[in-house]
Structures are given as structure tokens and as C-alpha cells.
N, C-alpha and C positions, 0 to 999 in steps of 0.2 A: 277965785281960783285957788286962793290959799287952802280955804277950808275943802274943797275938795281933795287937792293932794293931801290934806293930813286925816281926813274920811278913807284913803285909798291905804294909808298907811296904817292907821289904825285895824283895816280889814285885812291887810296881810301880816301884817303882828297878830293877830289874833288866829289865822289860819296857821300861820306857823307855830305858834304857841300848844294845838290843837294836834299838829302834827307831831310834835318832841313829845308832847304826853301822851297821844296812841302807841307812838316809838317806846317809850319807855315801859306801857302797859303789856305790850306784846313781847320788849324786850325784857320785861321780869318773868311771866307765863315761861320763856324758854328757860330763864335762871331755875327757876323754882324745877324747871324738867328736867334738867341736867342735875340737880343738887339729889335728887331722890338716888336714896341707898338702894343696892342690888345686893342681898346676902350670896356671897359664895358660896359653892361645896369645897370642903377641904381639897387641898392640893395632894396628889401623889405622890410617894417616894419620888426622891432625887434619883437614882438611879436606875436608867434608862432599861435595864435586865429585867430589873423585878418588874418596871411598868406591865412589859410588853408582859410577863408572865401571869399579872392580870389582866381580865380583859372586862373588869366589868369599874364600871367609871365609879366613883367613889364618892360615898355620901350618898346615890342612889339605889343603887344596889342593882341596876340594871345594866346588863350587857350592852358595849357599844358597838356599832357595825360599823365592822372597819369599810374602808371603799374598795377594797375588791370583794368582798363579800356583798353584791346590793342583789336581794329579790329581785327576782322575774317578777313583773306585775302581769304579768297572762299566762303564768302558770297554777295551772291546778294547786287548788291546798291539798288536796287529796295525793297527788306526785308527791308534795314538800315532805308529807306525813310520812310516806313509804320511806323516803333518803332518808330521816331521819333516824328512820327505826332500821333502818341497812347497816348506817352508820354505827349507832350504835351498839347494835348486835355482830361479834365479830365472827367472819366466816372462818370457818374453818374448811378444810378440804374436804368434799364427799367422797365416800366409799362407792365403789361400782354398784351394790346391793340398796344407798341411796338413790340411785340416779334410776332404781326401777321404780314401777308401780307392783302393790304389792296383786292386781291380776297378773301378771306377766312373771311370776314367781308359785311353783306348784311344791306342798311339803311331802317332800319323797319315803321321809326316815324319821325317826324319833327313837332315842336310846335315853333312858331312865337310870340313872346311877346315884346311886348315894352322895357319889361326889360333884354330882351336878348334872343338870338334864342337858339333853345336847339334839339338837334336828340336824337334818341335811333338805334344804330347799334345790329345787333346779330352775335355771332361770328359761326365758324362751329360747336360748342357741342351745340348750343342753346342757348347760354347763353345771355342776351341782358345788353349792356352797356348803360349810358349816357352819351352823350359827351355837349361839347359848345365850341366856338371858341378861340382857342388857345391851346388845348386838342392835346396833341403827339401821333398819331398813326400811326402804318406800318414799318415796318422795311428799310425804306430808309428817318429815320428823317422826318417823316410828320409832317405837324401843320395842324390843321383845320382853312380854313383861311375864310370861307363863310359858312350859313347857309340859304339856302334858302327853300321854299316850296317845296317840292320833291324832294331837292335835295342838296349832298354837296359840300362844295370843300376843296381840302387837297392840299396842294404846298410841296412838293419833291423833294431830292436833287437824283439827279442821277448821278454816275461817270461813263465816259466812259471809252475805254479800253485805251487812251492815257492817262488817271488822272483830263480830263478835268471836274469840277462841274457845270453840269446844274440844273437850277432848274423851275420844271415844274408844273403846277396844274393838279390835277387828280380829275375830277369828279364823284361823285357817284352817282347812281340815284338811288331813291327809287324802290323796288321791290316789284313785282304785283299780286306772288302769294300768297294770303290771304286764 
């Protein structure tokens, strides 16, 4: 009976022996994982002003998105691209002679002077304008870029349906019924 109880002890001495060195194998694996270096990115000014005044994190050079700015993830790219280029481009206020199309505008008059060419367009209520070269008109960012005897010219930007920007001269010719 002896030698069995010291057969029973010998086998749980050795199971436990077997367990402290697992313990201790799994518990260095963690040491060694906690011990690894993480390089920081430089830390930002101390002062909370300037932070905010940058917005792009430091050491990468990329912008960080604050939490109330978070993308729509089911919105078109094709949306995001237009606000962007909205944004960036700043509106100014249109002229009444922007908000037409340059059909709905007939050129009534052209006077020729040394000291500058000058038309007189009429819009569809009748109304007649003066213009001269550099004058905004048409709803595709027109400039008047020529004033000649009978006749004008307005260069136009035109987008096609890939986003490509062309830009064309549209000529107007004086109209004949008087």
C-alpha cells in the first residue's frame, strides 16, 4: 500500500511540475508580447488653439476625420466629388443675364467705338440689356469675349457627361426682324 501512495505522489508531482512549466512557458510568450516596442508619432503642440488649427495628425501627414464629419457609406462618389468642387469654388451672386440661356437672349444693337464695342441684347419679356466685353452671360459661365458689327461672341464652358471641361465660343448673330 506504501508504494502505491508514493506511485500516486510521484504522479501528481510530476503533473504539477508539468503544469508550473506550461504556466510559466505561456506566461513568458505574454511577457515577451507586452515587452515589444510601439514607435510613436511625435506628439502635437501643447496648446489646445494651434491643435485644433491643424487638422492633419502629425508625423503622417494625413488628415484626421473628426466624428462629426463621418462619410455616408451609400452615398455616391460621384455626389461627394460635386460638394467638393461646390465647396471649393466660391459662389458668387449671379447677374439676371446669368440665370438665362443664351437662346432666350436675341442681339438687337452693336455700336463700334474706339473706345470700346458695346451691344444691346433683349431678353424674352423684352427687356433689352447693355453689355461689353468681359460681361457674364448664359448659364454655362459665358464671358463676352468679342464684339463685332452684327455680331457676338461669348466662350463657354461646357461639361460633358465623363466631367470633361470644354470650352467653346458661341456666336450670336444680330436678328433681322425690325
Amino acid at each position: 500500500m506504501r508504494r502505491l501512495g508514493q506511485k500516486r505522489k510521484k504522479r501528481n508531482s510530476s503533473v504539477l511540475i508539468t503544469a508550473l512549466l506550461a504556466g510559466l512557458l505561456f506566461a513568458g510568450t505574454d511577457i515577451c508580447a507586452a515587452v515589444q516596442v510601439v514607435s510613436k508619432a511625435p506628439r502635437g503642440p501643447k496648446d489646445p488653439s494651434i491643435a485644433e488649427a491643424s487638422s492633419e495628425s502629425p508625423g503622417t501627414g494625413l488628415k484626421e476625420e473628426k466624428p462629426d464629419e463621418k462619410t455616408d457609406p451609400f452615398k455616391s462618389f460621384l455626389s461627394l466629388q460635386e460638394e467638393a468642387e461646390k465647396k471649393k469654388k466660391k459662389e458668387r451672386p449671379r447677374t439676371y443675364l446669368e440665370t438665362l440661356d443664351l437662346s432666350q437672349l436675341d442681339l438687337i444693337a452693336t455700336i463700334i467705338d474706339r473706345k470700346g464695342n458695346w451691344a444691346m441684347v433683349r431678353d424674352a419679356k423684352g427687356v433689352g440689356h447693355v453689355i461689353r466685353k468681359g460681361t457674364r452671360i448664359g448659364t454655362n459661365e459665358g464671358i463676352v469675349q468679342e464684339i463685332n458689327e452684327g455680331a457676338l461672341v461669348i466662350r463657354e464652358k461646357h461639361t460633358d457627361f465623363l466631367g470633361k471641361v470644354t470650352v467653346r465660343n458661341v456666336v450670336k448673330k444680330m436678328t433681322t426682324d425690325r
